[in-house]
C-alpha positions as CSV (number, residue, x, y, z in Angstrom):
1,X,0.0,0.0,0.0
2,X,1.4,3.5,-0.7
3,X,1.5,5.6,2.5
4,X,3.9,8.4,1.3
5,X,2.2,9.5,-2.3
6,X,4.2,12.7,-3.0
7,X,7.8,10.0,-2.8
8,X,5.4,6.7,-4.0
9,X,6.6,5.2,-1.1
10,X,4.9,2.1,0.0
11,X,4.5,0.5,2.7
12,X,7.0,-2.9,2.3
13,X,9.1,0.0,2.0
14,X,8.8,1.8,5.2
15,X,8.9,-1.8,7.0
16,X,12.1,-2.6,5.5
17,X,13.7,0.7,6.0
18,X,12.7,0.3,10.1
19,X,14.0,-3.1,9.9
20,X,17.4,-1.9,8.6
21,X,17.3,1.0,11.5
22,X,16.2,-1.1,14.0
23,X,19.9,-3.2,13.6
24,X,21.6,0.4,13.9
25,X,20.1,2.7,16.9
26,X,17.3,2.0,19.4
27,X,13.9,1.7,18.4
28,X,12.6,5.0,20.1
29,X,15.4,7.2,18.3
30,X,14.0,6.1,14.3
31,X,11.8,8.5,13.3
32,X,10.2,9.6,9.6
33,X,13.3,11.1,8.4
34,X,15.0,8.1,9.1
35,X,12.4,6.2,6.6
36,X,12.8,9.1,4.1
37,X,16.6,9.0,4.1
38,X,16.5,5.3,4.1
39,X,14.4,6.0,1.0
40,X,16.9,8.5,-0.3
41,X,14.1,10.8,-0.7
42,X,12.6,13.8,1.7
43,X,8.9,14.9,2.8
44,X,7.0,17.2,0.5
45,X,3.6,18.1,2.0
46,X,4.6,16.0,5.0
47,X,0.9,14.5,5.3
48,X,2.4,10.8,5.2
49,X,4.2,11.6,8.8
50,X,1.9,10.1,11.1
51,X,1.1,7.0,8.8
52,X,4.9,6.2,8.5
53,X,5.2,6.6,12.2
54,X,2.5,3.7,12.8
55,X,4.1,1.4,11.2
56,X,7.8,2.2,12.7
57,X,5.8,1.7,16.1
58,X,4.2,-1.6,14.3
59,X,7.7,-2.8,13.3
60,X,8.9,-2.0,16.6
61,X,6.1,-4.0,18.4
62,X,6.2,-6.9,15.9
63,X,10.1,-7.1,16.4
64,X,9.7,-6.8,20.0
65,X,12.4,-4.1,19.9
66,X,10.9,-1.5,21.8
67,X,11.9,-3.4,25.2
68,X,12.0,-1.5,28.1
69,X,11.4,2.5,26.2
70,X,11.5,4.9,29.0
71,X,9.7,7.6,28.5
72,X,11.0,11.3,29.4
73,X,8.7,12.0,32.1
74,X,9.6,8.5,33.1
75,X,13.2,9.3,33.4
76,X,12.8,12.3,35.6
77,X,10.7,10.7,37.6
78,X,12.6,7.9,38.1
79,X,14.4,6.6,41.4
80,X,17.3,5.9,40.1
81,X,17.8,9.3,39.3
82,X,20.8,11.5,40.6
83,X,19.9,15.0,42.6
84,X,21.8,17.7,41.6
C-alpha cells in the first residue's frame, strides 16, 4: 500500500527501511526522516508523517524491539535518578 504519495513510497518499504534501522540505533530514536533518508528521498507536503510513524511503532512492536522504552517523564521521575 502506498503511504507516502508525494515520494510513491509504500509500505513494504517503510517496513524494510525500520527493519534496517532497528539493527543500527534503538527503536525510540528512528523517526520519519530516518524512513525518508532510508528511501533517499525527503517529505514534501509532509501528510504521510503520522502513517509512517505507525508502522515504525508496528515494526517495533512486531520485532519486539521497543523493550524496556522509557519515557522522558519517566526518566525524571525515576528513582534511580541523581539530585543535583
Amino acid at each position: 500500500m502506498i503511504i507516502c504519495h508525494c515520494n510513491v513510497i509504500d509500505s513494504d518499504q517503510i517496513r524494510s527501511a525500520v527493519r534496517q534501522a532497528l539493527g543500527e540505533m534503538p527503536a525510540h530514536a528512528i523517526t520519519p526522516a530516518h524512513v525518508y533518508a532510508r528511501c533517499e528521498t525527503a517529505p514534501n507536503c509532509g501528510g504521510c508523517q503520522l502513517m509512517i510513524r505507525h508502522v515504525i511503532d508496528s515494526v517495533v512492536a512486531e520485532t519486539g524491539a521497543g523493550g524496556n522504552v522509557v519515557t522522558p517523564n519517566q526518566a525524571v521521575n525515576s528513582p534511580l535518578r541523581e539530585s543535583a
